[in-house]
KOLTIPA-307842 format. One line per field, with one value per residue (C-alpha): x, z, y. Coordinates in steps of 0.25 Angstrom, whole numbers, plus 5000, padded with zeros to 4 digits. Layout:
<votors>
east = [X,...]
up = [Z,...]
north = [Y,...]
</votors>
This chain:
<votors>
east = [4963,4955,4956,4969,4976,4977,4973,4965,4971,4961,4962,4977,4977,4967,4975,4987,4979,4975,4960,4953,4949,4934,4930,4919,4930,4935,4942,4939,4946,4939,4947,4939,4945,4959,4960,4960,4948,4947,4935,4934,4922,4920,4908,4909,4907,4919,4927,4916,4918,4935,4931,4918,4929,4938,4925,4934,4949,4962,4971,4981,4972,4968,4981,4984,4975,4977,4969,4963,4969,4962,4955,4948,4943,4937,4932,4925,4920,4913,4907,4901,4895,4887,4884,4874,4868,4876,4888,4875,4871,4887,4889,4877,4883,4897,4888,4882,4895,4902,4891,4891,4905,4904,4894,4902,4913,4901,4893,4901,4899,4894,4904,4905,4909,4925,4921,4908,4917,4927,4941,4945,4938,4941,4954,4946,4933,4944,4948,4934,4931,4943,4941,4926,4931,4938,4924,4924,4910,4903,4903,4902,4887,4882,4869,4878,4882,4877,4877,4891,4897,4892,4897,4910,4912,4907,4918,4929,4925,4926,4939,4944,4940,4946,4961,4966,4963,4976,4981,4973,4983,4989,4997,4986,4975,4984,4983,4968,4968,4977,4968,4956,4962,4967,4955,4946,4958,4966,4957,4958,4955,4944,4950,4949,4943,4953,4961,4949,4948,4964,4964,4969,4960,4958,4954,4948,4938,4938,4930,4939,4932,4929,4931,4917,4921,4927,4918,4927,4939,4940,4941,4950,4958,4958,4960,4972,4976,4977,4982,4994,4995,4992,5004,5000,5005,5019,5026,5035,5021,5011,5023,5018,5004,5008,5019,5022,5010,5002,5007,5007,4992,4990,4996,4990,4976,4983,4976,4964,4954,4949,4955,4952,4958,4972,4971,4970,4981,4991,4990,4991,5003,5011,5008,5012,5024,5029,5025,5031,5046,5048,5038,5043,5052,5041,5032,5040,5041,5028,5024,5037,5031,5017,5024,5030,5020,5011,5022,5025,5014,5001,5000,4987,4985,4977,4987,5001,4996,4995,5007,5015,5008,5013,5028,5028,5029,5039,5047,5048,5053,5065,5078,5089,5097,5087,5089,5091,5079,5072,5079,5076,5060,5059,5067,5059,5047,5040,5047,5041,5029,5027,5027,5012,4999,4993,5003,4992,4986,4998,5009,5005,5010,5021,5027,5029,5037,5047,5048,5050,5060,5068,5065,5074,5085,5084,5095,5083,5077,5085,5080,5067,5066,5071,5060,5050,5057,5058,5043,5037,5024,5024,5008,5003,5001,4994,5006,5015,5011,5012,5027,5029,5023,5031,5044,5043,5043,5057,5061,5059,5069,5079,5094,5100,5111,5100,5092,5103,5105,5091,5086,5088,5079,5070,5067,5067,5055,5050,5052,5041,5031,5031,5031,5019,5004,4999,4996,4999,5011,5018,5013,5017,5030,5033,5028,5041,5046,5038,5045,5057,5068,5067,5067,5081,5085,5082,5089,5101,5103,5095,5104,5100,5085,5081,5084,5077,5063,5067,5058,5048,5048,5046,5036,5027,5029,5022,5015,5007,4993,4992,4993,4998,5010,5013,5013,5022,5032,5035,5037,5048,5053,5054,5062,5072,5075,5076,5084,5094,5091,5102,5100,5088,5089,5099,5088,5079,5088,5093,5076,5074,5086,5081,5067,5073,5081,5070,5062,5071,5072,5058,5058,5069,5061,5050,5057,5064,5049,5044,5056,5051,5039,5042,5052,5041,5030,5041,5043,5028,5025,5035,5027,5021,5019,5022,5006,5008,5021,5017,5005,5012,5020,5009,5005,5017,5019,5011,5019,5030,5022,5019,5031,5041,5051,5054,5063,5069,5056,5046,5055,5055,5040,5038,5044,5037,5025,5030,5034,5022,5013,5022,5019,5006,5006,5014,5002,4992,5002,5002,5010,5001,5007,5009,5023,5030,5027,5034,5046,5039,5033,5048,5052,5039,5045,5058,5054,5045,5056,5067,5057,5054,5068,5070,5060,5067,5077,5065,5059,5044,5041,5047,5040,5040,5049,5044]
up = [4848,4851,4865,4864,4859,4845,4833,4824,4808,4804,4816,4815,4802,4803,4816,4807,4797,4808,4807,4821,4824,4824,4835,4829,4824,4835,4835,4847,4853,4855,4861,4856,4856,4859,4846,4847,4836,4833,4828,4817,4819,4805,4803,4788,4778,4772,4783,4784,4770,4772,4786,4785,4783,4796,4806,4817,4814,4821,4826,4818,4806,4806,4810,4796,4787,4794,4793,4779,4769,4766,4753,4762,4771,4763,4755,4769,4771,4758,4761,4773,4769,4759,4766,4776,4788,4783,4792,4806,4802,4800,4814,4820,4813,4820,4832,4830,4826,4840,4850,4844,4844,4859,4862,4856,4868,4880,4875,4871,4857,4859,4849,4845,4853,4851,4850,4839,4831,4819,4822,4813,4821,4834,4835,4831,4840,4852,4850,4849,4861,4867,4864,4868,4883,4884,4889,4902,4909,4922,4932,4943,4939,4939,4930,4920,4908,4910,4897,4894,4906,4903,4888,4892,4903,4891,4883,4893,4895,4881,4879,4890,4885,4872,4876,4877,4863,4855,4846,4854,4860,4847,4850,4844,4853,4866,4866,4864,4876,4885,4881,4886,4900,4902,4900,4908,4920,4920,4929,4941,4954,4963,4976,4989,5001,5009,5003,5005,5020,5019,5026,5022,5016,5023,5016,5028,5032,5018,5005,4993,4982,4971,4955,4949,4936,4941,4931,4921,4925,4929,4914,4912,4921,4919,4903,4908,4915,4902,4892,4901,4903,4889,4882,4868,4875,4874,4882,4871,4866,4877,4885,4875,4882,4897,4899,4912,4911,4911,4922,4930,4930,4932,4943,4949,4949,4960,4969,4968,4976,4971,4975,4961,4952,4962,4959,4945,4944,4953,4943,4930,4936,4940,4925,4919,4928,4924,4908,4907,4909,4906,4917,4929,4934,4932,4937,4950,4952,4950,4960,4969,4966,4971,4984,4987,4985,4995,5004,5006,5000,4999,5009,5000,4990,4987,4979,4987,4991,4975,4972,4982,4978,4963,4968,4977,4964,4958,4970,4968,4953,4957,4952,4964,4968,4971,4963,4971,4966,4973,4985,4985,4982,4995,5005,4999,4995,5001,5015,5017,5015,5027,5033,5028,5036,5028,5025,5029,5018,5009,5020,5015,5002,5005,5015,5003,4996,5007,5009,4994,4995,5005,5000,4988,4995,5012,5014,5010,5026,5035,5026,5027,5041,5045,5034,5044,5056,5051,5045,5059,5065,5078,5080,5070,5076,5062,5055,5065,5065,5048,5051,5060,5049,5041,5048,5052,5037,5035,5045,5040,5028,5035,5035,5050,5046,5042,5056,5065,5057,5059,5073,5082,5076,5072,5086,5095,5085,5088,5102,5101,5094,5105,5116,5108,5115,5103,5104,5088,5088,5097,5094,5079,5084,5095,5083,5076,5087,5080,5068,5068,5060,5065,5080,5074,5070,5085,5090,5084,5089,5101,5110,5104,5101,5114,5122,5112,5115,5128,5135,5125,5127,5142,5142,5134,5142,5155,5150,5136,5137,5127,5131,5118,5116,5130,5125,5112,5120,5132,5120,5116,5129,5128,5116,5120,5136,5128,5118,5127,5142,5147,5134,5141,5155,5152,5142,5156,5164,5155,5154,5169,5170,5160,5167,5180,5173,5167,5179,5186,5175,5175,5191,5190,5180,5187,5200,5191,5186,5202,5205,5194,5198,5213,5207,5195,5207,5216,5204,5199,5213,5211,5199,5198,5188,5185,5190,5203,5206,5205,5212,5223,5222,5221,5235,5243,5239,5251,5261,5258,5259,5250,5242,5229,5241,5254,5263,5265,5275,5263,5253,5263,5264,5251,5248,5260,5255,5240,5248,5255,5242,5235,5249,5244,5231,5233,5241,5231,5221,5229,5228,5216,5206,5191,5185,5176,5162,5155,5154,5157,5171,5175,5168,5176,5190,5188,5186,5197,5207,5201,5202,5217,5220,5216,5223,5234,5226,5221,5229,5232,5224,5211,5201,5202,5195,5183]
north = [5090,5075,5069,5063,5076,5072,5085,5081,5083,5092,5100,5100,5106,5116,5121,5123,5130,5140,5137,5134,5120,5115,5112,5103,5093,5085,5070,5062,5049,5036,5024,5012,4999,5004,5013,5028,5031,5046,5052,5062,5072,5082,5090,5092,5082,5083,5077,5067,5064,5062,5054,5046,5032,5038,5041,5033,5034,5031,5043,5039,5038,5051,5058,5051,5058,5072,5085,5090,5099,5114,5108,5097,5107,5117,5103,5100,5112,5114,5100,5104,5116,5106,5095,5101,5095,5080,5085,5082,5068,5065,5071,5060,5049,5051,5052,5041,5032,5038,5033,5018,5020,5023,5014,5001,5004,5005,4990,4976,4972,4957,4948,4934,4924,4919,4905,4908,4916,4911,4909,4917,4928,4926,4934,4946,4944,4941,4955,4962,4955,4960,4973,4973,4968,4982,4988,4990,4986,4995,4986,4998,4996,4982,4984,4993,4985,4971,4967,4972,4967,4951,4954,4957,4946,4936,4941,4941,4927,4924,4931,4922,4910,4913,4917,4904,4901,4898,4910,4920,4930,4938,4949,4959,4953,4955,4968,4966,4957,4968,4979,4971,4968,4983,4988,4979,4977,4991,4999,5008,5000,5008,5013,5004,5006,5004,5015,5026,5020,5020,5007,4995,4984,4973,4961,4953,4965,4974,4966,4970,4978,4966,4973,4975,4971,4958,4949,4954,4958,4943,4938,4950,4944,4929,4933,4941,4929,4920,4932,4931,4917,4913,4905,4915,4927,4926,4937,4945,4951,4951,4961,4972,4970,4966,4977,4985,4994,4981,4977,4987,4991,4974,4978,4990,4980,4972,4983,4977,4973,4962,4951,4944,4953,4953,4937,4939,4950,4940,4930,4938,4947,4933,4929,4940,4939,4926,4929,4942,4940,4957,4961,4953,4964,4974,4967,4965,4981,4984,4975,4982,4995,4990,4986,4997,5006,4997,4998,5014,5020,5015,5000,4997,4987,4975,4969,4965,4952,4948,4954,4947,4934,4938,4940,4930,4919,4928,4929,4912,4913,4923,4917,4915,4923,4933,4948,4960,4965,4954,4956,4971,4967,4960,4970,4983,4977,4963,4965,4980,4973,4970,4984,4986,4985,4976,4965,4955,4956,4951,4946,4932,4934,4943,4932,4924,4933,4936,4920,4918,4927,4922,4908,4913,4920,4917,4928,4938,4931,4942,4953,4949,4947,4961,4968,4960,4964,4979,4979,4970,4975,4979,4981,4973,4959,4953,4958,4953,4939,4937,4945,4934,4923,4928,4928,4914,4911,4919,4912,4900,4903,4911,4906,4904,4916,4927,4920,4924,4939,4942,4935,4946,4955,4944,4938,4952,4952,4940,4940,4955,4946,4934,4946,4949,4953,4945,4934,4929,4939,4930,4916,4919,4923,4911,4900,4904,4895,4882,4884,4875,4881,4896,4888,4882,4897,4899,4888,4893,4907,4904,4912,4925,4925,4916,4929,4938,4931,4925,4937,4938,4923,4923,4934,4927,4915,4924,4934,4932,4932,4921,4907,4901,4912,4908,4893,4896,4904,4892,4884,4893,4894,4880,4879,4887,4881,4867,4872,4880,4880,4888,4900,4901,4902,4913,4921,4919,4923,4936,4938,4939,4949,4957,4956,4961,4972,4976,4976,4983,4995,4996,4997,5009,5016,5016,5021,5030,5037,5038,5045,5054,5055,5060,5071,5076,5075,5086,5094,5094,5100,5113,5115,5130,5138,5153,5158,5152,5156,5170,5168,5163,5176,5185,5178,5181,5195,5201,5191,5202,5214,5224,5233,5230,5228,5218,5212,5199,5195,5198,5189,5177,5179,5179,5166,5160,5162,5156,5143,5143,5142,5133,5125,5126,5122,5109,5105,5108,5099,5087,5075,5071,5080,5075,5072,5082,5079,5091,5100,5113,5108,5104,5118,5126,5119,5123,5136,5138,5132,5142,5154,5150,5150,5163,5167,5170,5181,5188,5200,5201,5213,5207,5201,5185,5177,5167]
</votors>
């Protein structure tokens, strides 16, 4: 069998006629210009005589004629026993024809130019230079292949030049055209650095790795560009070129790093968009299945701000009332972006998207607001501050009835970020205050969030280290004694009651700990452990005299001098003695006081208890 799992005739037949195959006749498979050409190697002359037309067929062609017949055989083999040593020079030739044939695909032919040629001949030379601009140049060397590298730059040029002519863009020479841009565009993209470091790239530090083959690549591109936007590409043929599959690897280029090429893919992706009316909803779940792969899995790709540009324009086109399908995009998809680290890096873009969304449907506000809230940092200032950019912007185009649902939770946030150590945390959040219709939203419901951010307020007001916070929040104070003296001086005096409950809980709690701390210090002291007890029973067994046996005097004796070294050691314990930290000391106290109480019951001959 060749390569490609497919028998040869002859072989076929000889298999069938129980004879064992020649190893010495072999097909192989040469893909050359997009056809499958299969070469036919025989050694006797025979064959040469039946294939010396056929020295490069088709698959099909030769599955056609099939295998020989007995008679042809033994017609070959009588052949070859006569011809000699012709079957070597044969054998060169074929040779000779496969290396030129594997040297025309590693050197560019150099062709006519499209404007010196006749009309008539243009079609065709547009196709060869097409097929020609399928060799993929070294550019990991930049001394290898010079001389093909400026001959293909010249004729992508030309060819760029050439697609606007009128009558251009056949159907047959489209698929010349996609084969072009798959081979020189479809390419595996070369890890990143940041993913070997695993850190994230950061595009005000990091240099992104710019593509070698960037010369181009460009007029790959830019003739992509006008292949889609050209008016001779009518939709109904081009979707048997640009399908799904095409699509989809356009899309897996969006990882790159070059900021160029993303540029370029942006632009053709939008076109493609607005051409193709049957691949918008693909489109749009590619891009979903992108997103969500960023999201939970990976949280690295070069690509998100680009994509959010490209949805942001197709969020301004959707038809009112919105679908459920976009509904559900925005909840599980653009608000969970903001969960990621680095949401810098696109937050710009994605903030469009959310306001476009609620520009369409202002109902979508509250949702919105409580994905921020849920997803809010708690110590990432940076982050915090384009949260609180962003919220202002909602805001802005939230409804009074989805402002008073949501004001609650919204301004126990906000009061945190004014209470904030920094110092753009908390200026970001009082300049919410300068915009006038949040501060009409205010106005309206002021009785419930004044004495939400009335201590965050007031706190700021004496203890911020920053002089411009404490600037920005008397202003607020300001506002709201004008607007409603007497709201206020009830919030005042609700804070200085808090403060003194507060002070007084903390006072009691601390009370509470030194009263702990003198009973842990009398229980520390009573702390002995086994080996000293029965040390100190050891000692006051002579007090008692000798013998197994005493009387009552001995007993009393005994357990004087037990007091006398527990006298002892409290002195060496001291009133210094740390505080209990674990459940077994309490346990080994309680033990050593049980087993001194019954020390009493035990005689002074018997073995001490534990």
């Amino acid at each position: 069998p060749c390569p490609r799992g497919v028998v040869c005739g002859l072989r076929e037949k000889e298999k069938k006629g129980g004879n064992q195959s020649n190893p010495a006749r072999c097909c192989v498979a040469v893909g050359h210009g997009g056809i499958a050409l299969l070469l036919v190697f025989h050694h006797t002359q025979a064959a040469l005589a039946t294939h010396r037309e056929t020295r490069v067929t088709t698959m099909k062609g030769l599955f056609k004629k099939g295998g020989k017949s007995k008679d042809g055989r033994e017609k070959e083999k009588e052949g070859n026993d006569s011809s000699g040593g012709s079957g070597k020079n044969v054998m060169s030739r074929r040779s000779a024809s496969i290396s030129r044939l594997q040297a025309s695909q590693n050197t560019l032919e150099t062709l006519p130019a499209l404007r010196d040629a006749p009309v008539s001949e243009r079609q065709n030379l547009f196709v060869k230079k097409l097929r020609m601009s399928q060799h993929l140049c070294d550019f990991s060397n930049a001394t290898a292949e010079l001389r093909e590298k400026e001959l293909k730059r010249q004729t992508l040029q030309e060819l760029l030049e050439y697609i606007n002519t009128k009558n251009t863009l056949t159907e047959t020479v489209m698929a010349e055209v996609i084969d072009m841009i798959c081979a020189n565009v479809f390419r595996p993209l070369p890890p990143t650095p940041s993913s070997k470091d695993n850190t994230v790239f950061d595009p005000e530090e990091d240099e992104p790795v710019l593509e070698a083959s960037w010369p181009h690549l460009q007029i790959v591109y830019e003739f992509l560009l006008r292949f889609v936007n050209s008016n001779e590409v009518e939709p109904k043929v081009a979707k048997k070129y640009i399908d799904p599959q095409f699509v989809t690897k356009l899309l897996e280029l969006f990882d790159s790093e070059d900021p160029r090429e993303r540029d370029y893919l942006k632009t053709i992706l939008h076109r493609i968009y607005g051409k193709f009316m049957t691949l918008r909803a693909f489109i749009r779940k590619a891009i979903n299945n992108i997103f969500f792969r960023f999201i939970y899995e990976t949280e690295r790709h070069n690509g998100v701000a680009e994509l959010l540009e490209i949805l942001g324009s197709i969020i301004n086109g959707f038809a009112l009332p919105l679908k459920e399908e976009h509904k559900t995009f925005l909840t599980r998809c653009l608000v969970p972006l903001h969960k990621v680290k680095c949401v810098q890096l696109y937050h710009q873009q994605l903030s469009y998207c959310v306001t476009q969304f609620i520009e369409k449907d202002p109902s979508l506000a509250e949702t919105v607001v409580k994905g921020l809230l849920r997803f809010w940092p708690i110590t990432n200032s940076p982050k915090e501050v384009l949260f609180l950019n962003e919220l202002e912007e909602i805001l802005e185009l939230m409804q009074p009835e989805d402002f008073v649902r949501s004001q609650t939770q919204l301004f126990k946030r906000v009061a945190r970020a004014i209470n904030s150590p920094h110092f753009q945390v908390a200026e970001r959040a009082l300049l919410l205050w300068n915009n006038e219709y949040i501060v009409n939203n205010i106005v309206q419901n002021r009785r419930i969030i004044l004495p939400i951010v009335f201590a965050a307020l007031y706190q700021n007001s004496r203890n911020h280290w920053n002089s411009t916070i404490s600037g920005l929040t008397y202003n607020v104070l300001k506002l709201f004694m004008e607007l409603d003296s007497q709201l206020f001086d009830e919030c005042s005096n609700n804070y200085k009651q808090d403060a003194e409950r507060q002070r007084q809980k903390d006072l009691n709690r601390q009370k509470t700990w030194e009263r702990l701390e003198v009973v842990a210090r009398k229980r520390s002291s009573m702390i002995l452990d086994t080996d000293f007890l029965d040390g100190m029973r050891a000692s006051a067994k002579p007090v008692g005299g000798a013998g197994g046996s005493g009387d009552d005097g001995g007993e009393d004796a005994d357990m004087d001098a037990v007091k006398r070294l527990m006298k002892q050691n409290l002195q060496l314990v001291g009133d210094d003695q740390s505080l209990l930290r674990r459940k077994s000391d309490l346990f080994k106290a309680s033990t050593v006081q049980d087993a001194v109480g019954r020390g009493k019951k035990e005689k002074p001959g018997s073995k001490p208890t534990k």
